[in-house]
DSSP file (Angstrom, degrees, kcal/mol; ACC not computed):
  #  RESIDUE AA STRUCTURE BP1 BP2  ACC     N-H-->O    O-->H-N    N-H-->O    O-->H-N    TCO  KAPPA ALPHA  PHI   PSI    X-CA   Y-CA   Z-CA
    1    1 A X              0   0    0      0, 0.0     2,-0.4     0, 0.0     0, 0.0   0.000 360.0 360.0 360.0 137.5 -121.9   41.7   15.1
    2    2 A X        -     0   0    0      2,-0.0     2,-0.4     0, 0.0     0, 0.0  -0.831 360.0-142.8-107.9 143.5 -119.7   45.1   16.4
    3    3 A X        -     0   0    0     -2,-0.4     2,-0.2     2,-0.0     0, 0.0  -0.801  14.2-157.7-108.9 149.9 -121.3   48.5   15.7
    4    4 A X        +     0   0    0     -2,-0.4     2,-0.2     2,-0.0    -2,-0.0  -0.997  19.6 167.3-112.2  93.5 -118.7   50.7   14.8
    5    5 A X        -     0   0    0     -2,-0.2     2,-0.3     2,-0.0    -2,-0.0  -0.818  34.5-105.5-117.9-174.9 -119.6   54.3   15.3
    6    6 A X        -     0   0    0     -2,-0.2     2,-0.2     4,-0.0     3,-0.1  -0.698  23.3-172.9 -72.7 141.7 -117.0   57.9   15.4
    7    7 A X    >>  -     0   0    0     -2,-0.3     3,-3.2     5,-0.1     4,-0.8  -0.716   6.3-165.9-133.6  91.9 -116.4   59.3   18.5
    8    8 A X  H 3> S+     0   0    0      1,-0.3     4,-5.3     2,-0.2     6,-0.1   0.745  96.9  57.7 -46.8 -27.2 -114.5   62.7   17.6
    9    9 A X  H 34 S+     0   0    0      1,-0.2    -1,-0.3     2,-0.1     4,-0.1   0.727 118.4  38.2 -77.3   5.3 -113.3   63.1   21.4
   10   10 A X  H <4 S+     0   0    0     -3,-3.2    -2,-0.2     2,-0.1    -1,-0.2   0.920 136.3  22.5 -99.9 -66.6 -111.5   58.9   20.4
   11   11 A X  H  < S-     0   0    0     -4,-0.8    87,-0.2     1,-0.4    -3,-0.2   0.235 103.9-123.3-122.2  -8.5 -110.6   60.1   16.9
   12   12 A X     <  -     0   0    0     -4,-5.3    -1,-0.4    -5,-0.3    -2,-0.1   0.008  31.2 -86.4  80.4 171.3 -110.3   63.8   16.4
   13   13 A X  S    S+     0   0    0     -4,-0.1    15,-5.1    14,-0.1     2,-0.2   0.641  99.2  68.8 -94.4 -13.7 -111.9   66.1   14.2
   14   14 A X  E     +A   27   0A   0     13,-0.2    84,-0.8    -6,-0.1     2,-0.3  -0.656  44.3 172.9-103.3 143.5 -109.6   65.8   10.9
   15   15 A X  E     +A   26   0A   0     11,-1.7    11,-0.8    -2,-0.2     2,-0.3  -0.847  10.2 175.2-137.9-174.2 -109.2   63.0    8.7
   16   16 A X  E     -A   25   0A   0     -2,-0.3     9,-0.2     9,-0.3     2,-0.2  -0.892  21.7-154.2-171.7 170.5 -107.1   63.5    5.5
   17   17 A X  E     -A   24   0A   0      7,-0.7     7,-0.8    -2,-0.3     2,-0.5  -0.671  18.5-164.8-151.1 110.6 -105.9   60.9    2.6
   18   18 A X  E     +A   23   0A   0      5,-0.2    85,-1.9    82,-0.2    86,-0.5  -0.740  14.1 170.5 -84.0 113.1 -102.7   62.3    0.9
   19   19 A X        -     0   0    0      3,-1.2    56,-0.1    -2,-0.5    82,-0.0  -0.729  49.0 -73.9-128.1 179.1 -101.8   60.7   -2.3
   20   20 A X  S    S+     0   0    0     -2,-0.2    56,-0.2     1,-0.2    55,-0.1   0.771 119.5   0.3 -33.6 -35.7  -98.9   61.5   -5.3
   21   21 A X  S    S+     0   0    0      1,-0.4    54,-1.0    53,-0.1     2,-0.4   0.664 129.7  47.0-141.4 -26.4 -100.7   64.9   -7.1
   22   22 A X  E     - B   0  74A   0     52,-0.3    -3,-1.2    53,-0.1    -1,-0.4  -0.983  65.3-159.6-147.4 131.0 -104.2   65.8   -5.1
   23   23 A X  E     -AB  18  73A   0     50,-1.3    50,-1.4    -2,-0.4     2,-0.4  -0.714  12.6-159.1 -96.3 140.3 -104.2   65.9   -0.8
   24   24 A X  E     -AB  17  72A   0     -7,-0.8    -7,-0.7    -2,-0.3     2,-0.3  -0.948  10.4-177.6-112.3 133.6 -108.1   65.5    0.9
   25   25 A X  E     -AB  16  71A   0     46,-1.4    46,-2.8    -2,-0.4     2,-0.4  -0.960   7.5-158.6-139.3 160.0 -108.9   66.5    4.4
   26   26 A X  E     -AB  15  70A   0    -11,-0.8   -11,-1.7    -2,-0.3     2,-0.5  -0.910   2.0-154.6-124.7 138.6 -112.2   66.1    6.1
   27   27 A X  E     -AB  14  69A   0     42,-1.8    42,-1.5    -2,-0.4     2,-1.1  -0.894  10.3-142.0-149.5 145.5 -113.7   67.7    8.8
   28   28 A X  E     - B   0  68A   0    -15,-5.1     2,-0.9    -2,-0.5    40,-0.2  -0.554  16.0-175.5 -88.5 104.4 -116.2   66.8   11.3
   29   29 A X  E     - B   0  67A   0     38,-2.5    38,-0.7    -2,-1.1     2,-0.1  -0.598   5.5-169.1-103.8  91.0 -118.2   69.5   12.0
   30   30 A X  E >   - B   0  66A   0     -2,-0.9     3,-1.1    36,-0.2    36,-0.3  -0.321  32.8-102.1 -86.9 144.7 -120.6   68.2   14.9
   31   31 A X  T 3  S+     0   0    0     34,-0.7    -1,-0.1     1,-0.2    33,-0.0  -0.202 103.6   4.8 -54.4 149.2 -124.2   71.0   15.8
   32   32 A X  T 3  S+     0   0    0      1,-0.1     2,-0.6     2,-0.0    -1,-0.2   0.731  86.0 142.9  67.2  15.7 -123.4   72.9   19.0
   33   33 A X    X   -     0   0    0     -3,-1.1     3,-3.8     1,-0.2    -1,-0.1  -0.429  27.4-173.8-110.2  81.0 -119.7   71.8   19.8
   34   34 A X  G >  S+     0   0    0     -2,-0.6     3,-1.6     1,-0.2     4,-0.2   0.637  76.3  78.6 -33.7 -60.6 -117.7   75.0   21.2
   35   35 A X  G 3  S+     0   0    0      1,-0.3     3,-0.3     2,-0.1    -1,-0.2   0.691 105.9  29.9  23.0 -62.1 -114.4   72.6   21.1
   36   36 A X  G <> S+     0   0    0     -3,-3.8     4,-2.3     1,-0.2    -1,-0.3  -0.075  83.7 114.1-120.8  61.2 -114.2   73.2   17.5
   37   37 A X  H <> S+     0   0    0     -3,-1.6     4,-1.8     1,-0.2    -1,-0.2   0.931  81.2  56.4 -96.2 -24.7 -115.8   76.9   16.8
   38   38 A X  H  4 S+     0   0    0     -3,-0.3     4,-0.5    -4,-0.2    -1,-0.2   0.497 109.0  37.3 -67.2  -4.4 -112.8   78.1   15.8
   39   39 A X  H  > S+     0   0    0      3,-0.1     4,-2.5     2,-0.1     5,-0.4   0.728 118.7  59.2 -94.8 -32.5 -111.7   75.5   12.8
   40   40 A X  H  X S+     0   0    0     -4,-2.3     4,-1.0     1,-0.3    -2,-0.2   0.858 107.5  37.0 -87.5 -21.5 -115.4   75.7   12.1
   41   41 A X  H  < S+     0   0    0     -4,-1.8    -1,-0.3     2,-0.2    -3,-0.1   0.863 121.2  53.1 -77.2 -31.6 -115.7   79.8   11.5
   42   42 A X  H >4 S+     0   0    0     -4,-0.5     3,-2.4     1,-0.2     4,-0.3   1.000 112.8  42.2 -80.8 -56.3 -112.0   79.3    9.6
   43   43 A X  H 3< S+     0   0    0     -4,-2.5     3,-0.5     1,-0.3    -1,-0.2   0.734 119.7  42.7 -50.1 -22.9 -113.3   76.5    7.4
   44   44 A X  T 3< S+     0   0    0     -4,-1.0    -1,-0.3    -5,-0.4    -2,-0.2   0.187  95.4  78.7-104.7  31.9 -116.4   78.1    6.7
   45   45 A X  S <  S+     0   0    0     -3,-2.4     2,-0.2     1,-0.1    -2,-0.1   0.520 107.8  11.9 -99.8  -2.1 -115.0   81.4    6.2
   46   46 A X        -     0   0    0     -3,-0.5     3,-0.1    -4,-0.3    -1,-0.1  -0.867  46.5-150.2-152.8 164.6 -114.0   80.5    2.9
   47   47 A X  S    S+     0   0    0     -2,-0.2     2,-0.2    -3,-0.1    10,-0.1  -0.584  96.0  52.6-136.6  51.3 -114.2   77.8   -0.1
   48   48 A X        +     0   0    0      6,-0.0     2,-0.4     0, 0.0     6,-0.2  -0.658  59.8 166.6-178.2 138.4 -110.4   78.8   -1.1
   49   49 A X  B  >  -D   53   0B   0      4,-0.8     4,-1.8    -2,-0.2     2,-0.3  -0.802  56.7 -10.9-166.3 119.1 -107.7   78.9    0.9
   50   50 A X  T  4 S-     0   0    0     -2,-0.4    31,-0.1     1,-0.2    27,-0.0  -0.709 107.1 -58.7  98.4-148.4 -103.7   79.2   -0.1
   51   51 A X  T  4 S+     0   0    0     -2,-0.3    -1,-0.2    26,-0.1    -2,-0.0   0.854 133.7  29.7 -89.1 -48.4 -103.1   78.7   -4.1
   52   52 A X  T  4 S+     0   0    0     -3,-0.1    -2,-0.1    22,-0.1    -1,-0.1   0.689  86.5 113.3 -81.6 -28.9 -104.6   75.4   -4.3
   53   53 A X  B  <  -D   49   0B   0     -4,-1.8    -4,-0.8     1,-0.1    20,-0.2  -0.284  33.5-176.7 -80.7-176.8 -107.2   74.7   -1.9
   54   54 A X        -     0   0    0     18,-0.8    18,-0.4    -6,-0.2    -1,-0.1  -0.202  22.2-149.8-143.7  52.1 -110.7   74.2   -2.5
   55   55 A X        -     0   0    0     16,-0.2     2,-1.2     1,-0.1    16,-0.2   0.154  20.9-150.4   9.5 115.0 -113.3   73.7   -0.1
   56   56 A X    >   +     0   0    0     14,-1.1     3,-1.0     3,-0.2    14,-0.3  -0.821  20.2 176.1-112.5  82.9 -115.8   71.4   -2.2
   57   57 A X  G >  S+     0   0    0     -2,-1.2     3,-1.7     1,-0.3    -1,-0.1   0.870  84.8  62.3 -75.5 -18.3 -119.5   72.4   -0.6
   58   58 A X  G 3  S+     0   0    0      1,-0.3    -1,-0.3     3,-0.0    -2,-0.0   0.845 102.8  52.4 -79.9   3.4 -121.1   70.1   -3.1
   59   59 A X  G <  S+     0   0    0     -3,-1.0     2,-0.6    11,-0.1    -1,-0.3  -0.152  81.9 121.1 -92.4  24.8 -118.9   67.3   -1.1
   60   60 A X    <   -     0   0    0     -3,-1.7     2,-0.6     9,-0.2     9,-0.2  -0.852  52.1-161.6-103.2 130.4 -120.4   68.6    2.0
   61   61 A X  E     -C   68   0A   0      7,-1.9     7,-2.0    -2,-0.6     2,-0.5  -0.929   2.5-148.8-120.7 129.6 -122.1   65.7    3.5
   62   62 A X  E     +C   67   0A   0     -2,-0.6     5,-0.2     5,-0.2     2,-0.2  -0.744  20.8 167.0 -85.3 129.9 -125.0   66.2    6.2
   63   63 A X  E >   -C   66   0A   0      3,-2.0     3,-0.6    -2,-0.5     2,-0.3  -0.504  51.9 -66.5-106.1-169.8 -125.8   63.7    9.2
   64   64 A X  T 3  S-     0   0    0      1,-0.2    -1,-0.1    -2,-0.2   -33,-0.1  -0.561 118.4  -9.8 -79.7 150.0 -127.7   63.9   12.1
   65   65 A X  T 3  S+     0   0    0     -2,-0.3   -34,-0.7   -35,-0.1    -1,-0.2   0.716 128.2  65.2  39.2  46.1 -126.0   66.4   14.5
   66   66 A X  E <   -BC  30  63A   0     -3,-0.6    -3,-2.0   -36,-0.3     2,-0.4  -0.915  59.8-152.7-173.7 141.3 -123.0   66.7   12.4
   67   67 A X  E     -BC  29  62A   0    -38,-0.7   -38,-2.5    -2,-0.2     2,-0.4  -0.972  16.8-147.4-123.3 154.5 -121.4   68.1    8.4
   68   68 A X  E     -BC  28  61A   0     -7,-2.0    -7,-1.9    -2,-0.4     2,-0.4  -0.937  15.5-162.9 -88.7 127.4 -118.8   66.7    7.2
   69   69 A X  E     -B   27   0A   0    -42,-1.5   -42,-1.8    -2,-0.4     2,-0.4  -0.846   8.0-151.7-121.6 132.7 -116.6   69.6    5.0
   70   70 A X  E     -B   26   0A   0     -2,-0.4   -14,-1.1   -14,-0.3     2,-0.7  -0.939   7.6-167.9-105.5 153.3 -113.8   68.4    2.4
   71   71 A X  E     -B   25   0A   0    -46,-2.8   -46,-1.4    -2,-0.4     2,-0.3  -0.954   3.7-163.7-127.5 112.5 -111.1   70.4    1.6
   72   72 A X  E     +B   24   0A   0     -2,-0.7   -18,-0.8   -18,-0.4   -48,-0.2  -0.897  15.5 158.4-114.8 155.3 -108.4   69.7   -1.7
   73   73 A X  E     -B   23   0A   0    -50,-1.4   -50,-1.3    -2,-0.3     2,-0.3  -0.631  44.8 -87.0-152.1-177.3 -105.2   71.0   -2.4
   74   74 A X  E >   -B   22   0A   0    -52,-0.2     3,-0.5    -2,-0.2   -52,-0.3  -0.569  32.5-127.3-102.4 145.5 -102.2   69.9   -4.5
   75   75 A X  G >  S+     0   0    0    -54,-1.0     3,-3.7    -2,-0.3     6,-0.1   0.871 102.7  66.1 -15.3 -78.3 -100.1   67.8   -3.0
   76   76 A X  G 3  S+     0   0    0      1,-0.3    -1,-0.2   -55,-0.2     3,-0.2   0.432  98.0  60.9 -48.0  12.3  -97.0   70.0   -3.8
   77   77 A X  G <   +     0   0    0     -3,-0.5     4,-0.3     1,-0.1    -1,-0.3   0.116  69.2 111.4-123.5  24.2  -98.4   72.4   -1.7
   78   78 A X  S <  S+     0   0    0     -3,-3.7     4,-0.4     1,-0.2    -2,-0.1   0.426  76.1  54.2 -83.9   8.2  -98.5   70.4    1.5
   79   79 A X  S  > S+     0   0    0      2,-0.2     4,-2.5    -3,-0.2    -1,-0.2   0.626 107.9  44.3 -98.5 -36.1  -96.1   72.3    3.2
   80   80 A X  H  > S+     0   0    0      2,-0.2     4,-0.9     1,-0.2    -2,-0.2   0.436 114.1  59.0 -75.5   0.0  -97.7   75.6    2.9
   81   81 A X  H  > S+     0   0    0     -4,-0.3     4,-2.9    -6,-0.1    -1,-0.2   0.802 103.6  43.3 -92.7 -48.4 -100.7   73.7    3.8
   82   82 A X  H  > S+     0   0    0     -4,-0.4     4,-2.5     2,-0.2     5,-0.2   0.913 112.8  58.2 -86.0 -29.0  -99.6   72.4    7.1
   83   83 A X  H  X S+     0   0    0     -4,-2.5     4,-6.5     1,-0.2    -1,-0.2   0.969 108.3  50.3 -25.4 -64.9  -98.1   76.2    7.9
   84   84 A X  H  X S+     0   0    0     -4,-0.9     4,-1.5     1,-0.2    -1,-0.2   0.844 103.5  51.5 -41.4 -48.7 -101.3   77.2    7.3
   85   85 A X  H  <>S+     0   0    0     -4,-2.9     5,-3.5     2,-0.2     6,-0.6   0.786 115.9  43.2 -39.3 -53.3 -102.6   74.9    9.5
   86   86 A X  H ><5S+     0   0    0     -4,-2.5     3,-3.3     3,-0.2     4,-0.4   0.949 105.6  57.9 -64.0 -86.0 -100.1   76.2   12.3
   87   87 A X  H 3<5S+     0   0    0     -4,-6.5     2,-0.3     1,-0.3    -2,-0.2   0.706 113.5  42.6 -42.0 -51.5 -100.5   79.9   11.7
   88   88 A X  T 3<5S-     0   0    0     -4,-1.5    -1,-0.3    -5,-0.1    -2,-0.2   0.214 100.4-135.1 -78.6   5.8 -104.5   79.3   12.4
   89   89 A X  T X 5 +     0   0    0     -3,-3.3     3,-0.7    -2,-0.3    -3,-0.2   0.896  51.5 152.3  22.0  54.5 -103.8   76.8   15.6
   90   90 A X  T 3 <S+     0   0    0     -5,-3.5    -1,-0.2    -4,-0.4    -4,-0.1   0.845  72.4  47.6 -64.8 -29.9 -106.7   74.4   14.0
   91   91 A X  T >   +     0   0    0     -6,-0.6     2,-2.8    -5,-0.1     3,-0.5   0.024  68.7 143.6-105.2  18.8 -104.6   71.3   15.9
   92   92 A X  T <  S+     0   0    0     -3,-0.7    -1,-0.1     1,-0.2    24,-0.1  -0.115  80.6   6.8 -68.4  56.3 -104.4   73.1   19.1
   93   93 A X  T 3  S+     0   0    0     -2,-2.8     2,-0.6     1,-0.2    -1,-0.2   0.030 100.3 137.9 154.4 -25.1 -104.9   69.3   21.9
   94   94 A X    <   +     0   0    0     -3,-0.5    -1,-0.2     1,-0.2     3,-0.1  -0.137  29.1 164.1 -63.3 101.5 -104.7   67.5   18.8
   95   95 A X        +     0   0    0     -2,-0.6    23,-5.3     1,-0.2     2,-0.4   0.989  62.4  24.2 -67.8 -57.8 -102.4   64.2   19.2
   96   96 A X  E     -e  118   0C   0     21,-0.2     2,-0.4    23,-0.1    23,-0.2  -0.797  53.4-164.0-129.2 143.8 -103.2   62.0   16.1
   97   97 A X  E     -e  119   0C   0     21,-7.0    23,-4.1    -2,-0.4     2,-0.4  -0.923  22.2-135.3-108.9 155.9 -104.5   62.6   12.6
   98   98 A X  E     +e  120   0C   0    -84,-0.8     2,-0.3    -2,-0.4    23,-0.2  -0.832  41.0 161.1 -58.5 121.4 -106.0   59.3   10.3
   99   99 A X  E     -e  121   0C   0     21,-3.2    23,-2.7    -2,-0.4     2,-0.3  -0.908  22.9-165.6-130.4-178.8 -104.6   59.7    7.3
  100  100 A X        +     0   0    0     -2,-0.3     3,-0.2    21,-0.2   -82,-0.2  -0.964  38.2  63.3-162.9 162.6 -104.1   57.4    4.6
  101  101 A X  S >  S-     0   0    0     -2,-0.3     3,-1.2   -84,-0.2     4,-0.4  -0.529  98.5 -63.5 109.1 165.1 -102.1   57.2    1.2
  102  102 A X  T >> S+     0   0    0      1,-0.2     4,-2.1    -2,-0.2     3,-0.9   0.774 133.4  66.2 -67.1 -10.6  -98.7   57.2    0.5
  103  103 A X  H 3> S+     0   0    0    -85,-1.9     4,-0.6     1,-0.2    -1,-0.2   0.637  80.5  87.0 -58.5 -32.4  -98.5   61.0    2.1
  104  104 A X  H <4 S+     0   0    0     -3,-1.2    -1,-0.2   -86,-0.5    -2,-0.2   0.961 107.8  17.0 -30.9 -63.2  -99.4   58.8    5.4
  105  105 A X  H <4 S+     0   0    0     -3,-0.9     4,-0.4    -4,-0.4    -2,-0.2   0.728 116.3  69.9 -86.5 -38.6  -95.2   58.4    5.7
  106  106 A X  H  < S+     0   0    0     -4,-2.1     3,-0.3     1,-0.2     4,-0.2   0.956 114.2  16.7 -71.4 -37.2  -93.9   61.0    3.5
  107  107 A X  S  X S+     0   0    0     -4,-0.6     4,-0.9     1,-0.2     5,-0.6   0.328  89.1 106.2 -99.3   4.5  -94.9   64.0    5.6
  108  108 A X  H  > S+     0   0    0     -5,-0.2     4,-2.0     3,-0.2    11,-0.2   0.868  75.3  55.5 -76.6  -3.7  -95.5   62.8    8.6
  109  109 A X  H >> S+     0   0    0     -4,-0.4     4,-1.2    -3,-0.3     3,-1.1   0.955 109.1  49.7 -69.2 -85.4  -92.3   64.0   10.2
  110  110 A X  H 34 S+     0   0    0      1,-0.3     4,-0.4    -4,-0.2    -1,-0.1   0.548 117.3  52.6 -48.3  -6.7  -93.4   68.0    9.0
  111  111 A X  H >X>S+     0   0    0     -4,-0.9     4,-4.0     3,-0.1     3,-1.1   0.742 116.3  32.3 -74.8 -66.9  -96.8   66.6   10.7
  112  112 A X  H <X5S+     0   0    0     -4,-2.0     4,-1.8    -3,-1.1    -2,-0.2   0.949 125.5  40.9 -54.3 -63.7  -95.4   65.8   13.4
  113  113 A X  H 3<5S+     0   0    0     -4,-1.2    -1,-0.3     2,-0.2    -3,-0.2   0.724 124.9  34.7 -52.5 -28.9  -92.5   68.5   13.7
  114  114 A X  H <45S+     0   0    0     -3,-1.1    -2,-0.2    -4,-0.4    -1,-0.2   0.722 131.2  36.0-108.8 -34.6  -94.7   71.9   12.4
  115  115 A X  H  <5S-     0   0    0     -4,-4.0    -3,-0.2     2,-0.2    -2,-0.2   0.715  90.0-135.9-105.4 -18.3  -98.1   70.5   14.3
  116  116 A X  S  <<S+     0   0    0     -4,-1.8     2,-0.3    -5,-0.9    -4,-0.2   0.420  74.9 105.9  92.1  18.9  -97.1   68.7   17.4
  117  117 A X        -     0   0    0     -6,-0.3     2,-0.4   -21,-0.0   -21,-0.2  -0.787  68.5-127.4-131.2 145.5  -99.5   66.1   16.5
  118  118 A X  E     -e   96   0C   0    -23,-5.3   -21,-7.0    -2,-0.3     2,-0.8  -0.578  27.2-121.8-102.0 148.4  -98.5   62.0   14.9
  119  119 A X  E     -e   97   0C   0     -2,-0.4     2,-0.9   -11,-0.2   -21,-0.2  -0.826  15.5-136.8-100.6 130.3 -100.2   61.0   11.8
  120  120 A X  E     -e   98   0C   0    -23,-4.1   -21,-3.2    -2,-0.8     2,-1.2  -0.726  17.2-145.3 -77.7 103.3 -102.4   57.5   12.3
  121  121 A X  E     -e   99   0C   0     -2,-0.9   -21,-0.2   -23,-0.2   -23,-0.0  -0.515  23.6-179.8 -65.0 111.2 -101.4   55.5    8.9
  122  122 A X        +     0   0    0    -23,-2.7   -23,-0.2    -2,-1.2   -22,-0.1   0.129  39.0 124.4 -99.6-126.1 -105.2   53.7    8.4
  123  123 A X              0   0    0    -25,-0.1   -24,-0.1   -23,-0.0   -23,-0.0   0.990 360.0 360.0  29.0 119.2 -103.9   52.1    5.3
  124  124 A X              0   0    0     -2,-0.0    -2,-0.0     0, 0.0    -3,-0.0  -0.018 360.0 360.0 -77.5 360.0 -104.3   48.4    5.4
């Protein structure tokens, strides 16, 4: 049997599944990790953010030594999303996102091009 576990410094802190009409992103917000105090004061500074997103806190899931945060937005707004993303340098070392959905392919060039970072298709 293989244990499987996350290892953010492996797998990054963002995870996202982009699909036709409603975009998800997750972030892993592990206790105590300087690394990421600056996504973590801009994601918790708010539960709205643009026109569309939503920060979901009753989707906030606790673990040991870690929350996990969801964020949703429109799809059609996924350019003004990854702007955002940019103006706020959230992806600042960041190589590769997971994503999955058909938004895996369709944006990952405006990933790639706006964030300096490749989208991981995890789609199977």
């Amino acid at each position: 049997m293989t244990t499987s576990y996350f290892d953010p410094k492996r797998h990054g802190y963002f995870g996202a599944d982009i699909g036709g009409s409603l975009a998800k992103i997750m972030f892993y917000e592990p206790e105590n990790d300087p690394t990421v105090s600056k996504v973590r004061d801009f994601v918790l500074s708010s539960t709205t953010y643009g026109s569309t997103g939503q920060r979901d806190t009753q989707l906030t899931v606790s673990l040991p030594k870690a929350k996990l945060h969801f964020i949703l937005f429109e799809t059609s707004r996924m350019y003004q999303a990854v702007k955002l993303i940019s103006s706020q340098n959230m992806l600042n070392g960041v190589k590769s996102i997971s994503v999955t959905g058909g938004g895996a392919f369709k944006f990952a060039e405006l990933v790639k091009d706006e964030l300096g970072c490749v989208i991981t298709k995890a789609d199977r």
